[in-house]
N, C-alpha and C positions, 0 to 999 in steps of 0.2 A: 587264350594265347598259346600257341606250340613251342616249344622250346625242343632244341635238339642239342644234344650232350656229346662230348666227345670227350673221354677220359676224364670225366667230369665237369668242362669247361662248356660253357656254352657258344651256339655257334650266330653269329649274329645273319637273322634271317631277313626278308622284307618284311613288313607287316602281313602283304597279303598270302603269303607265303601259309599252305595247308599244305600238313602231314597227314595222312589217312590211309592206313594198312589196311592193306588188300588181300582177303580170306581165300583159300581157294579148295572147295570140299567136292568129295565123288557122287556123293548124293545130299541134295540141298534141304532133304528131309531129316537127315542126322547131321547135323551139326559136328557133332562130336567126333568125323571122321575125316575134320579138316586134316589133307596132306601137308600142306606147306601154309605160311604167312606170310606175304613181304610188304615192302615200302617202294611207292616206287619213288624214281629218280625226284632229285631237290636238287634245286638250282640256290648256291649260295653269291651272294653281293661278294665282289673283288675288292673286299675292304681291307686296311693292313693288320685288324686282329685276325681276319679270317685264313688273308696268308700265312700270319705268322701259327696259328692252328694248325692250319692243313699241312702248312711245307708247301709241294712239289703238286700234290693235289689241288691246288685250289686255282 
């Protein structure tokens, strides 16, 4: 199960709903010279914990 946190509260997701951070290296033989990490884009349900979470974002 993923969970996504936001000021320590969680954000209420779909079930199918997958987080999976995306690596991004200069050479794929060294790992250890990954530049950056990110997450991409999540789509959250317009539910009213999730507004009242987000605010203005949601």
């Amino acid at each position: 199960m993923n969970q996504l946190l936001i000021n320590g509260v969680a954000v209420g997701l779909s079930p199918d709903t997958a987080l999976l951070p995306s690596f991004k290296a200069s050479d794929l033989l060294k790992p250890d010279t990954i530049q950056s990490d990110y997450s991409p884009e999540v789509s959250v349900p317009g539910t009213s914990h999730n507004h009242q979470l987000l605010g203005q974002a949601a």
